[in-house]
PDB file of N, H, CA, C and O in Angstrom:
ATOM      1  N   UNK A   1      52.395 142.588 -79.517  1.00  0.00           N
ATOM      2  CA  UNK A   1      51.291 143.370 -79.002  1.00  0.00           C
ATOM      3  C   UNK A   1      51.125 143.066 -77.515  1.00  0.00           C
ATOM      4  O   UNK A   1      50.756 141.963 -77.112  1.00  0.00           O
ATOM      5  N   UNK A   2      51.412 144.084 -76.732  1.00  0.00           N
ATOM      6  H   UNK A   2      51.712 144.980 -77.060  1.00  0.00           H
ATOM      7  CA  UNK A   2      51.257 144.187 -75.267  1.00  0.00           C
ATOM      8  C   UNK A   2      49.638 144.094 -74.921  1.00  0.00           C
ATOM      9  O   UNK A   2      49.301 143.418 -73.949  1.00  0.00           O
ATOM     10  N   UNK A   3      48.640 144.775 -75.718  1.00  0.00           N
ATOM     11  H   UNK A   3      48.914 145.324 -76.508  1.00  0.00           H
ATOM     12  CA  UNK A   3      47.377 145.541 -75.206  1.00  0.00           C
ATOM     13  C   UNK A   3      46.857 145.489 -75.760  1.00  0.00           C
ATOM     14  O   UNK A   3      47.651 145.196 -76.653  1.00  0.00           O
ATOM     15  N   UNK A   4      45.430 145.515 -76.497  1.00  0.00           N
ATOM     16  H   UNK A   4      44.785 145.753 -75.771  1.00  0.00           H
ATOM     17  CA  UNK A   4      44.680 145.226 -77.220  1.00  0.00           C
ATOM     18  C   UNK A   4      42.797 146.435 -76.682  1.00  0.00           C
ATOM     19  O   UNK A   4      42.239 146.080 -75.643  1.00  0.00           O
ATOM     20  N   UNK A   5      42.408 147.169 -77.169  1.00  0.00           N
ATOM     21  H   UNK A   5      42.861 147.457 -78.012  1.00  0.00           H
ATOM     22  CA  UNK A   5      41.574 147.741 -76.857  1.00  0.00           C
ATOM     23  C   UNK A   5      40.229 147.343 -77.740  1.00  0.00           C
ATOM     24  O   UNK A   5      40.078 147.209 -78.955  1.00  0.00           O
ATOM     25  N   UNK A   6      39.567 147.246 -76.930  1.00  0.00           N
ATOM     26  H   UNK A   6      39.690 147.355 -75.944  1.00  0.00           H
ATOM     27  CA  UNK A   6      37.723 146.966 -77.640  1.00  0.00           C
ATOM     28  C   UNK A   6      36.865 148.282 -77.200  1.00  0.00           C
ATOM     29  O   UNK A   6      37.022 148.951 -76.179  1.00  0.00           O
ATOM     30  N   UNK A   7      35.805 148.495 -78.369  1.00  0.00           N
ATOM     31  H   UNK A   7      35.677 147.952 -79.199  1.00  0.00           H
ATOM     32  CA  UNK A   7      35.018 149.525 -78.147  1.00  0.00           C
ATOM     33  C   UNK A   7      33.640 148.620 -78.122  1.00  0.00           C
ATOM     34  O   UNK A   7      33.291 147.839 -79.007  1.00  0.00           O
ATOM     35  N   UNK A   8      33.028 148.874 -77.049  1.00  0.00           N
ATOM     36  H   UNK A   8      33.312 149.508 -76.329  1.00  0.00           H
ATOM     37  CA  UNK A   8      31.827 148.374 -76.486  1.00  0.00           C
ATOM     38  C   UNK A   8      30.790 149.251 -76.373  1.00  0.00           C
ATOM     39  O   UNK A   8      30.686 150.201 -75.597  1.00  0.00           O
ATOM     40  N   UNK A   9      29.757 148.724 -77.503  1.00  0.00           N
ATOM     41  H   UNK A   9      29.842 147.952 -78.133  1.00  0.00           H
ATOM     42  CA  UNK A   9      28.366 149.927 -77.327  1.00  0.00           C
ATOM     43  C   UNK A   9      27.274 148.917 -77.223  1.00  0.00           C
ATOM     44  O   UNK A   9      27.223 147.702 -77.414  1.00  0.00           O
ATOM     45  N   UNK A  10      26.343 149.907 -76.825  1.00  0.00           N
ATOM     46  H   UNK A  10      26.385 150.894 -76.670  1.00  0.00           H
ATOM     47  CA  UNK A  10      24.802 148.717 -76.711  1.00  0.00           C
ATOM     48  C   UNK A  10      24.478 148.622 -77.883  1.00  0.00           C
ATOM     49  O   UNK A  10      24.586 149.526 -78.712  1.00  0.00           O
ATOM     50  N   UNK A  11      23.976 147.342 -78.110  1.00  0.00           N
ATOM     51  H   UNK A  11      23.888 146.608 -77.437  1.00  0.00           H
ATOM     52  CA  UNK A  11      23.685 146.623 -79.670  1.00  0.00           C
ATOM     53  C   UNK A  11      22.097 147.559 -79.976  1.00  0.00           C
ATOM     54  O   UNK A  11      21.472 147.764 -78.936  1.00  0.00           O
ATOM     55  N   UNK A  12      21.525 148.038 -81.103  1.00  0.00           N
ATOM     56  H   UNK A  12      22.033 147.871 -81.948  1.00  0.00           H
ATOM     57  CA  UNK A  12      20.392 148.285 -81.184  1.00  0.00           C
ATOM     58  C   UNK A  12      19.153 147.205 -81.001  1.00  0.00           C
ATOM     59  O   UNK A  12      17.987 147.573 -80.858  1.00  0.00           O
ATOM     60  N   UNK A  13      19.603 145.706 -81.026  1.00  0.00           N
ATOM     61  H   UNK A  13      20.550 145.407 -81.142  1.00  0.00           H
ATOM     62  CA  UNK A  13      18.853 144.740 -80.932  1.00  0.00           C
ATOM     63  C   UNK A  13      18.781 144.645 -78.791  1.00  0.00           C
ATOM     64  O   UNK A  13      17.810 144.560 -78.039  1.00  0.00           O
ATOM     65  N   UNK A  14      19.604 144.682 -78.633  1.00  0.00           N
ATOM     66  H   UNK A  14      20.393 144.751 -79.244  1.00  0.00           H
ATOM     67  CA  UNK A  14      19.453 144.957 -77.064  1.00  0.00           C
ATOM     68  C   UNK A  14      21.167 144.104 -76.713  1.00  0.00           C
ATOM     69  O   UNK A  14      21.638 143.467 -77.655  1.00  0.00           O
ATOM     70  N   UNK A  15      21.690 144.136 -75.856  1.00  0.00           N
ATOM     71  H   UNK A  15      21.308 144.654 -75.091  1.00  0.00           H
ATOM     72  CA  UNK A  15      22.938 143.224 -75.530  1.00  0.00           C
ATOM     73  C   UNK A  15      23.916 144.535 -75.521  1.00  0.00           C
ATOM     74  O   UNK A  15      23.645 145.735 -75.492  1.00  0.00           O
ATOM     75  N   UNK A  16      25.420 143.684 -75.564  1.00  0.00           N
ATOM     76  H   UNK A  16      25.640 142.709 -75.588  1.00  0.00           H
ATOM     77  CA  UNK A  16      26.483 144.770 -76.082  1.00  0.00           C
ATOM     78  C   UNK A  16      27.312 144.037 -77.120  1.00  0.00           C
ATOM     79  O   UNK A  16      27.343 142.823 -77.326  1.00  0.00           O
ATOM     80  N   UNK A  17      27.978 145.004 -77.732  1.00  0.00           N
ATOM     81  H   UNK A  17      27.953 145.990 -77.565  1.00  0.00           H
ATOM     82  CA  UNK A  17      28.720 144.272 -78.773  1.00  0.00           C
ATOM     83  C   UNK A  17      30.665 145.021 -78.510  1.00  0.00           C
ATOM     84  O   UNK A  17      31.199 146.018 -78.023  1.00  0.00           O
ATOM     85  N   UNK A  18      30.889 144.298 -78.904  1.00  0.00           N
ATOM     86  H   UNK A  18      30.455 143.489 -79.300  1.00  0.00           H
ATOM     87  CA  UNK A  18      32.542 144.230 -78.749  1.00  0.00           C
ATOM     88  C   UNK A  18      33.568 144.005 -79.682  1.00  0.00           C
ATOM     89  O   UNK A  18      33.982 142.920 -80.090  1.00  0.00           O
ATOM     90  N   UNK A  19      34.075 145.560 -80.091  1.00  0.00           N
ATOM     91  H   UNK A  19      33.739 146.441 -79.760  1.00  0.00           H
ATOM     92  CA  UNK A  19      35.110 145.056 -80.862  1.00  0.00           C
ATOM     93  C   UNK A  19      36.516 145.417 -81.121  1.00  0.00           C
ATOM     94  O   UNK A  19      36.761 146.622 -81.082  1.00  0.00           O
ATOM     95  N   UNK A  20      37.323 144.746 -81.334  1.00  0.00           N
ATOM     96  H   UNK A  20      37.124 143.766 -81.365  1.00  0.00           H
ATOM     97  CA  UNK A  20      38.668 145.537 -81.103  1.00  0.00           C
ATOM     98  C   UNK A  20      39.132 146.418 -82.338  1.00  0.00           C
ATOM     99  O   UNK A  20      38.684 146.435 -83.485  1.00  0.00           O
ATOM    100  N   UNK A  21      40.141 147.127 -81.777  1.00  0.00           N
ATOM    101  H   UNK A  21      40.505 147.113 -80.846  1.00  0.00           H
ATOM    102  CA  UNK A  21      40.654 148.305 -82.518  1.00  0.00           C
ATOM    103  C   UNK A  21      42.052 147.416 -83.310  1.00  0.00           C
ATOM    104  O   UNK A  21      42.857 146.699 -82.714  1.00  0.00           O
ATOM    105  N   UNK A  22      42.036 147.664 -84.523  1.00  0.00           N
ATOM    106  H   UNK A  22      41.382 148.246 -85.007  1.00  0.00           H
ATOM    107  CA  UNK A  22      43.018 147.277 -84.923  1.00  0.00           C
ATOM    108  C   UNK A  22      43.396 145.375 -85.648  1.00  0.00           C
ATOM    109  O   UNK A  22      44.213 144.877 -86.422  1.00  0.00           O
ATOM    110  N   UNK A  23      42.265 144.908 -84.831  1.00  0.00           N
ATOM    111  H   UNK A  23      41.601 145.313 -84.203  1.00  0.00           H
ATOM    112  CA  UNK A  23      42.636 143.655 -85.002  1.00  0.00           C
ATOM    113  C   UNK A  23      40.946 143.147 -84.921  1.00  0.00           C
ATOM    114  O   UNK A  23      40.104 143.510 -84.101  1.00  0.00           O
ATOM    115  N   UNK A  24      40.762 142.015 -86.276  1.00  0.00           N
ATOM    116  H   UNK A  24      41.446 141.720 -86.943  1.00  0.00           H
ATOM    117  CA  UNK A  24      39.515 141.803 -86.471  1.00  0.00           C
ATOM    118  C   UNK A  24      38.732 140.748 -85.802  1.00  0.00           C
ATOM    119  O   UNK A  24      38.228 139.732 -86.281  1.00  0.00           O
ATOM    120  N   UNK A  25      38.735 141.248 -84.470  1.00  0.00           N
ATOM    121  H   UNK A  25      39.144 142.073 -84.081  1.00  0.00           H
ATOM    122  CA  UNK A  25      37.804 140.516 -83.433  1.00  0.00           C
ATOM    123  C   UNK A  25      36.886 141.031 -83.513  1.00  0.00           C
ATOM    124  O   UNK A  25      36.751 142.185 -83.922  1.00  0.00           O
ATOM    125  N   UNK A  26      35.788 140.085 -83.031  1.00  0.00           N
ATOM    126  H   UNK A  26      35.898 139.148 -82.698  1.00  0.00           H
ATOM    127  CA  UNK A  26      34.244 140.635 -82.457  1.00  0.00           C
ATOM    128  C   UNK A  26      33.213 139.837 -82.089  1.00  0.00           C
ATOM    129  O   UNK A  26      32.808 138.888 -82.761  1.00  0.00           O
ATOM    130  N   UNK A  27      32.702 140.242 -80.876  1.00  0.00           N
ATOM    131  H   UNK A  27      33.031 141.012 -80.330  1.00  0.00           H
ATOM    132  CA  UNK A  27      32.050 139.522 -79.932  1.00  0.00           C
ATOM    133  C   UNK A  27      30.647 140.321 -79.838  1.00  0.00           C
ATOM    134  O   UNK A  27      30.314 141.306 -80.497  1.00  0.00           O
ATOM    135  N   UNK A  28      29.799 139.526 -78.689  1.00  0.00           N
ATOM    136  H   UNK A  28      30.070 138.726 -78.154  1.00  0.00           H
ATOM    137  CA  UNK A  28      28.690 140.056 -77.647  1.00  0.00           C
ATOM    138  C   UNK A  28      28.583 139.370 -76.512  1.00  0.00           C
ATOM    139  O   UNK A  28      29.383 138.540 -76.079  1.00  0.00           O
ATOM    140  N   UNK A  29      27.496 139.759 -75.995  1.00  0.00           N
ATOM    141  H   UNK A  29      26.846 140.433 -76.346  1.00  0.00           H
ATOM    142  CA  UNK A  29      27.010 139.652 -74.973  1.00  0.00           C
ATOM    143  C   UNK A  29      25.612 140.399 -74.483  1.00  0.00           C
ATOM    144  O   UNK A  29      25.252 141.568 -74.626  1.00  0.00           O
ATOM    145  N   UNK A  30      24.832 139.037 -73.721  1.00  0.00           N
ATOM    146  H   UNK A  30      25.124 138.088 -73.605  1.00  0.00           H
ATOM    147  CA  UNK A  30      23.652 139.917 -73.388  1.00  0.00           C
ATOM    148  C   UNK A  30      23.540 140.791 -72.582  1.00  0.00           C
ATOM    149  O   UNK A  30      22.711 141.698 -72.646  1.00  0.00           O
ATOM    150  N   UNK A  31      24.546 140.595 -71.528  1.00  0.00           N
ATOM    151  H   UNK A  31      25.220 139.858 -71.476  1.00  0.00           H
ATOM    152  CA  UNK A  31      24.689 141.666 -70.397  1.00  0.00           C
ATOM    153  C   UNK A  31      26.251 142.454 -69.990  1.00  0.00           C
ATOM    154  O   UNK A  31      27.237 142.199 -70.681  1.00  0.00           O
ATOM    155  N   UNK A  32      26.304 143.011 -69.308  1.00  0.00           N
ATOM    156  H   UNK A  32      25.503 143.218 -68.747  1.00  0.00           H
ATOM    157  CA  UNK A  32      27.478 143.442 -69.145  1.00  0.00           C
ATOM    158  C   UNK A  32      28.548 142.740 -68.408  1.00  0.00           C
ATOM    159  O   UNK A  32      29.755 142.959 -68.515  1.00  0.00           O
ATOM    160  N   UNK A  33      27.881 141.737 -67.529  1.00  0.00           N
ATOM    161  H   UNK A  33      26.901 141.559 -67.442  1.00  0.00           H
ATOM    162  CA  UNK A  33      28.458 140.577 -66.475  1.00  0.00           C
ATOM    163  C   UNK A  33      29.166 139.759 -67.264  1.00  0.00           C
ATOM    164  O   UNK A  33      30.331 139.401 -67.092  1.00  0.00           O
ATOM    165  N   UNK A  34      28.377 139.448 -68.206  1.00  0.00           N
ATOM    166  H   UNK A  34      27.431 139.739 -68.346  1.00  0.00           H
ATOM    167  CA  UNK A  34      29.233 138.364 -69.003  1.00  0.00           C
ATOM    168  C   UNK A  34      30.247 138.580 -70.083  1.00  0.00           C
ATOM    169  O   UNK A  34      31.107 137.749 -70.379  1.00  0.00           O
ATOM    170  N   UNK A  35      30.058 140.026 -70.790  1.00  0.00           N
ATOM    171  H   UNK A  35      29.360 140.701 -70.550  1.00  0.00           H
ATOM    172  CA  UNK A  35      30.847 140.608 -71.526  1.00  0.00           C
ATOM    173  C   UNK A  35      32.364 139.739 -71.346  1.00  0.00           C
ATOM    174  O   UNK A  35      32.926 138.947 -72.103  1.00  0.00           O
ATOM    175  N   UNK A  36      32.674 140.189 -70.206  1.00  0.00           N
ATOM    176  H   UNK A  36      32.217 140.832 -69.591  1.00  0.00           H
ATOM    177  CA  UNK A  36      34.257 140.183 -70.311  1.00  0.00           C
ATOM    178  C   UNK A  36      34.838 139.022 -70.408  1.00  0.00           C
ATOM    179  O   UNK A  36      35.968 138.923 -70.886  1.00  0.00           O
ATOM    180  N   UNK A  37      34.030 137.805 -69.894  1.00  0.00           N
ATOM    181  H   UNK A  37      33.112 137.886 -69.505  1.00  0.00           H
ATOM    182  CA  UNK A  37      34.711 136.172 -70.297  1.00  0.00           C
ATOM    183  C   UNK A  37      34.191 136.227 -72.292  1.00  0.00           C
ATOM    184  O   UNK A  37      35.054 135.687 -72.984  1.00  0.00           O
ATOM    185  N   UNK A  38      33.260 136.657 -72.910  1.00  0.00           N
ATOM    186  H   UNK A  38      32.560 137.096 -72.347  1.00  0.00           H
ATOM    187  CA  UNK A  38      33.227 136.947 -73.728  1.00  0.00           C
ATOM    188  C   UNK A  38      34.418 137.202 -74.720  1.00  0.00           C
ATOM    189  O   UNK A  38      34.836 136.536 -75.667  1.00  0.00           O
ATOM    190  N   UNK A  39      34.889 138.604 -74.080  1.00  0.00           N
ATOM    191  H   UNK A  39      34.550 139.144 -73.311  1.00  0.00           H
ATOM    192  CA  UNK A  39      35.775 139.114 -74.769  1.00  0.00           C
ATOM    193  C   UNK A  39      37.292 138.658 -74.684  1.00  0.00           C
ATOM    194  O   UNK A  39      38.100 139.378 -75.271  1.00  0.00           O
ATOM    195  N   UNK A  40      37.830 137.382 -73.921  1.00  0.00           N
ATOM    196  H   UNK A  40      37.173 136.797 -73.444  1.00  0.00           H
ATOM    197  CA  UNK A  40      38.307 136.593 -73.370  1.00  0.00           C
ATOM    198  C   UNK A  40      38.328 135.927 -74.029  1.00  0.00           C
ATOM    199  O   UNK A  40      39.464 135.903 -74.503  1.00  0.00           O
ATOM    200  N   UNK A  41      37.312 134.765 -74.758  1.00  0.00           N
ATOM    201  H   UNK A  41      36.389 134.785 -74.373  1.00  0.00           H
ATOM    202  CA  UNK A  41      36.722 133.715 -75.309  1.00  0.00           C
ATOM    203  C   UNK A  41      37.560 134.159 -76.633  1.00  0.00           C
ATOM    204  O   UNK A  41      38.342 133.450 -77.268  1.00  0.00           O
ATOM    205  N   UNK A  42      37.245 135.346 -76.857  1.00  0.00           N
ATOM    206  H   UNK A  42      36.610 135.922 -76.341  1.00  0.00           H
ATOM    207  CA  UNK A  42      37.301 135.745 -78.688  1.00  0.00           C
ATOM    208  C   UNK A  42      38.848 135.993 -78.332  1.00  0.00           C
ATOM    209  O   UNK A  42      39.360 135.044 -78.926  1.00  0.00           O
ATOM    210  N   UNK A  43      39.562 136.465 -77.922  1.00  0.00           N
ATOM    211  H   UNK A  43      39.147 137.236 -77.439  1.00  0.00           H
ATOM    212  CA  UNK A  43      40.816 136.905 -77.916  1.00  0.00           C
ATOM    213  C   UNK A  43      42.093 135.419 -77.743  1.00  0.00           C
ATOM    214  O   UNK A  43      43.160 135.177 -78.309  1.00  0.00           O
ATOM    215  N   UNK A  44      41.243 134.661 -76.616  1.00  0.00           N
ATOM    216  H   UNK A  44      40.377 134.857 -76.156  1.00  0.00           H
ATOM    217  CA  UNK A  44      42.376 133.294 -76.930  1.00  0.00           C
ATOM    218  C   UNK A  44      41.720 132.613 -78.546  1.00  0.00           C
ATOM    219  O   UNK A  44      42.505 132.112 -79.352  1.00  0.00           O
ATOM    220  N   UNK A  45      40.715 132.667 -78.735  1.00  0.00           N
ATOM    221  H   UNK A  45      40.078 133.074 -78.080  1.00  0.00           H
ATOM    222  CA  UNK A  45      40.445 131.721 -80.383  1.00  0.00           C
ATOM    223  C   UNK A  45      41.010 132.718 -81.731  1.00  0.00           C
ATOM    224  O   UNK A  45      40.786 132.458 -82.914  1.00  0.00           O
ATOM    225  N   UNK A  46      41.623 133.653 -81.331  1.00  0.00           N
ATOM    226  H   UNK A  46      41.805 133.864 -80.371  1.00  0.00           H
ATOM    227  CA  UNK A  46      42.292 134.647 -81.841  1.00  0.00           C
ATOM    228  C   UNK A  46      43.669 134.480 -82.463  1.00  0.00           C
ATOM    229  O   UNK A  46      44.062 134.643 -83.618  1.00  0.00           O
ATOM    230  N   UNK A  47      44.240 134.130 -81.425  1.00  0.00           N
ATOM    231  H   UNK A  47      43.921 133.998 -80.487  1.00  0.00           H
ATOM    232  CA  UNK A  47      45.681 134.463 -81.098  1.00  0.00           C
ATOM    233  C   UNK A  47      46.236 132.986 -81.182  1.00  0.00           C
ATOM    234  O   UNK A  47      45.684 131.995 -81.660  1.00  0.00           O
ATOM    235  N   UNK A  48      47.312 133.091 -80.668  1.00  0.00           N
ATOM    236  H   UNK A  48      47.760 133.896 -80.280  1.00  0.00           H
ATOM    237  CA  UNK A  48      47.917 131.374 -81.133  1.00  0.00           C
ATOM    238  C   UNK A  48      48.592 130.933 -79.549  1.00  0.00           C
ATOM    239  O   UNK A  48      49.297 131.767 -78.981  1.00  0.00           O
ATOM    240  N   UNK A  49      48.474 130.332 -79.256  1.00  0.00           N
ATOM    241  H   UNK A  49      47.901 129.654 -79.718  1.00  0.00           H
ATOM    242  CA  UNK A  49      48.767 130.279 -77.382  1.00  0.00           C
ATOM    243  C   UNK A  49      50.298 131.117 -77.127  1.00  0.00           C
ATOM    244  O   UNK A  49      51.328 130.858 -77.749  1.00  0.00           O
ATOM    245  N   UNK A  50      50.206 131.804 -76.433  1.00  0.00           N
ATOM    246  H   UNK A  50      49.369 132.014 -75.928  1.00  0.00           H
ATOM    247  CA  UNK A  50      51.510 132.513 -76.052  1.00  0.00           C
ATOM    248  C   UNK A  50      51.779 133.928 -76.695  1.00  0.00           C
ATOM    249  O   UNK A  50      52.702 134.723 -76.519  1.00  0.00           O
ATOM    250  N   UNK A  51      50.586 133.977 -77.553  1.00  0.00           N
ATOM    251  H   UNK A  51      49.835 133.331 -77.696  1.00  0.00           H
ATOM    252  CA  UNK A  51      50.853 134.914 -78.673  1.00  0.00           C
ATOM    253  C   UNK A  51      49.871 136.646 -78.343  1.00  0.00           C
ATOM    254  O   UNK A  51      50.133 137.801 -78.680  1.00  0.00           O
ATOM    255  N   UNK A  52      48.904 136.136 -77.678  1.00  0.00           N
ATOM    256  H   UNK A  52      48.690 135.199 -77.404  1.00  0.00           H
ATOM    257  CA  UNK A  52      47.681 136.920 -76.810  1.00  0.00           C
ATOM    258  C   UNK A  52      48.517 138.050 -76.080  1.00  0.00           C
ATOM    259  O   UNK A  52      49.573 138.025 -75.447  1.00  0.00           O
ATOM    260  N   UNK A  53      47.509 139.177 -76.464  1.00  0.00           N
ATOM    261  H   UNK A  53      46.651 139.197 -76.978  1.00  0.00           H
ATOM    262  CA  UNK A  53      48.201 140.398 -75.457  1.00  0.00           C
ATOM    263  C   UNK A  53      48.062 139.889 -73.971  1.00  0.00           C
ATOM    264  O   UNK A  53      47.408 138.928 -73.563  1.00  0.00           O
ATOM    265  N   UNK A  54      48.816 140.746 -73.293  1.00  0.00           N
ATOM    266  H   UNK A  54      49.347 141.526 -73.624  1.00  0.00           H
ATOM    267  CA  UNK A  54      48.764 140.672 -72.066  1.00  0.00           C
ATOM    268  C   UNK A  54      47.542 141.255 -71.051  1.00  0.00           C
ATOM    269  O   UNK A  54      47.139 140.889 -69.947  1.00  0.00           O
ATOM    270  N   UNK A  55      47.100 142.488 -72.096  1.00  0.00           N
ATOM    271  H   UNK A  55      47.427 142.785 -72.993  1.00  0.00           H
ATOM    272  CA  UNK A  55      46.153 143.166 -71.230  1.00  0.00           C
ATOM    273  C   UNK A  55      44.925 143.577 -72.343  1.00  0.00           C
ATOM    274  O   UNK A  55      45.030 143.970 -73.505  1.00  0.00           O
ATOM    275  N   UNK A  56      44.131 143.410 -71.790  1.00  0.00           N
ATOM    276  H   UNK A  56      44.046 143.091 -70.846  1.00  0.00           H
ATOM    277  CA  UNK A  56      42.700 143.855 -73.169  1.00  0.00           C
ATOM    278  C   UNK A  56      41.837 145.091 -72.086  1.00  0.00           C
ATOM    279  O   UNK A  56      41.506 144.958 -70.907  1.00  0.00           O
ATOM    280  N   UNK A  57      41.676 146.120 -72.891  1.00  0.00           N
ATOM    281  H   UNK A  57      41.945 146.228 -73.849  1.00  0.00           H
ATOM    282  CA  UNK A  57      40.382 147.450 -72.137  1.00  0.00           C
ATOM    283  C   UNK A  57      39.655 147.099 -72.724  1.00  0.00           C
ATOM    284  O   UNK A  57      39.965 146.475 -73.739  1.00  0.00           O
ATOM    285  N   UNK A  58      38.678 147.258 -72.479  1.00  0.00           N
ATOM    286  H   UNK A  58      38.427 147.765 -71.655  1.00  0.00           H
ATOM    287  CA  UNK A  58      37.277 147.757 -72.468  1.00  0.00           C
ATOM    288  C   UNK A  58      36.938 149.078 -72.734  1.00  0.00           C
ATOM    289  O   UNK A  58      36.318 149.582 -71.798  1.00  0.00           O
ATOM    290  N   UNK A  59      37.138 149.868 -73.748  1.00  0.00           N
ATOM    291  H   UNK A  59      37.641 149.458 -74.508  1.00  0.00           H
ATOM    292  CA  UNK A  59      36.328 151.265 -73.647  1.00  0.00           C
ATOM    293  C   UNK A  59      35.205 151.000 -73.878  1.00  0.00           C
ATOM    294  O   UNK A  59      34.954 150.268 -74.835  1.00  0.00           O
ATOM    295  N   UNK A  60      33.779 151.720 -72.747  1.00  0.00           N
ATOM    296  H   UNK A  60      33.983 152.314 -71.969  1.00  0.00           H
ATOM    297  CA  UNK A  60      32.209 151.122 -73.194  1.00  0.00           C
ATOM    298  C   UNK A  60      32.103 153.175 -74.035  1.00  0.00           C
ATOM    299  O   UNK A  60      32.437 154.178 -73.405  1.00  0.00           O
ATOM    300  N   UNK A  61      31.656 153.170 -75.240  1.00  0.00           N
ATOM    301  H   UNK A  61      31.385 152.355 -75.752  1.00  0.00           H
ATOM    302  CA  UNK A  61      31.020 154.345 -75.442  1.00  0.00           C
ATOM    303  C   UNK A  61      29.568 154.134 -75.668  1.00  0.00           C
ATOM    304  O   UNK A  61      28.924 153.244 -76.224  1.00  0.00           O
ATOM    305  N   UNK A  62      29.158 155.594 -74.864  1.00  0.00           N
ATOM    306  H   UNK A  62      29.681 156.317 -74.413  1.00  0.00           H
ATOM    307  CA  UNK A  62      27.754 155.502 -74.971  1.00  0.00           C
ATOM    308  C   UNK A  62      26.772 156.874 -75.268  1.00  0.00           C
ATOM    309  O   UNK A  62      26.518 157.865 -74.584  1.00  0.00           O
ATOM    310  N   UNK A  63      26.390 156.474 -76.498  1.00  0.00           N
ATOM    311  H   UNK A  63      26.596 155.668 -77.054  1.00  0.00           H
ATOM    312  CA  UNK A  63      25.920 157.542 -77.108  1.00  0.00           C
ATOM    313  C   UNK A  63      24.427 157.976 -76.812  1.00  0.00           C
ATOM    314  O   UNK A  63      23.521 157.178 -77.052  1.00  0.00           O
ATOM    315  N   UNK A  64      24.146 159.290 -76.269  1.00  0.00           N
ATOM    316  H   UNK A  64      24.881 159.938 -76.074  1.00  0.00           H
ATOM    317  CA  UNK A  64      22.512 159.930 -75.900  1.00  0.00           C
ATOM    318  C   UNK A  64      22.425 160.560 -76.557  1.00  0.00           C
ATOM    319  O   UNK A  64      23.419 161.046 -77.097  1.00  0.00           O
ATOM    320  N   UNK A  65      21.163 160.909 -76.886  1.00  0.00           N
ATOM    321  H   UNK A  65      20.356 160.514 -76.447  1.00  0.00           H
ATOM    322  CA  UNK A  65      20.125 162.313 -77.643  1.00  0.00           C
ATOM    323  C   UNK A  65      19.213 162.751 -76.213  1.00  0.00           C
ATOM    324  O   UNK A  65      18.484 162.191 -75.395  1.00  0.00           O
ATOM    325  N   UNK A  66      19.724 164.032 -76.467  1.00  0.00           N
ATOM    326  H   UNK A  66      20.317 164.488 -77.131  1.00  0.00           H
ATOM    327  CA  UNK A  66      19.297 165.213 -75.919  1.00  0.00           C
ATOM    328  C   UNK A  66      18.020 166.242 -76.952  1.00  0.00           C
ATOM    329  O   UNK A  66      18.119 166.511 -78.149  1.00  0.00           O
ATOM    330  N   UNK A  67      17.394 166.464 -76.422  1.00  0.00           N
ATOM    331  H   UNK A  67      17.314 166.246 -75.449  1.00  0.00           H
ATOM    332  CA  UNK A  67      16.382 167.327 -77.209  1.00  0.00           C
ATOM    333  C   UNK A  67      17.158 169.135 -76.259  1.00  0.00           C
ATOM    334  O   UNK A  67      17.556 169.306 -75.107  1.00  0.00           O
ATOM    335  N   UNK A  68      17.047 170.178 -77.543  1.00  0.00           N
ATOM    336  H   UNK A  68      16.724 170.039 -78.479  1.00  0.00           H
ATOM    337  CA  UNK A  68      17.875 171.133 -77.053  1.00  0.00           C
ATOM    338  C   UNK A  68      16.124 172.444 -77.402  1.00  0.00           C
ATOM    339  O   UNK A  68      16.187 173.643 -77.132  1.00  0.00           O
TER     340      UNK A  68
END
């Protein structure tokens, strides 16, 4: 595994939450600053040293209500 993608939404409790596609990680964070050593944190306690993708995204989705 070259790449590794996480989908990042705001938690309903407040924060963000983080999780990858495919592979059963999952994290948070209270803010968005810190997210990414976060998602860092979870991916080396993951993997086995040497074994870690090379590159991790971030997709943040973010869902609104509109009144029509």
């Amino acid at each position: 595994m070259t790449e590794l993608i996480f989908v990042v939404e705001e938690a309903p409790e407040g924060g963000f939450l983080a999780r990858a596609l495919g592979v059963s990680i999952f994290t948070e964070a209270d803010t968005l600053v810190e997210l990414p050593g976060k998602v860092r944190d979870a991916v080396r306690c993951h993997f086995e040293e040497g074994k870690a993708p090379k590159v991790v995204r971030l997709h943040h989705v973010r869902e609104e209500v509109i009144a029509v």
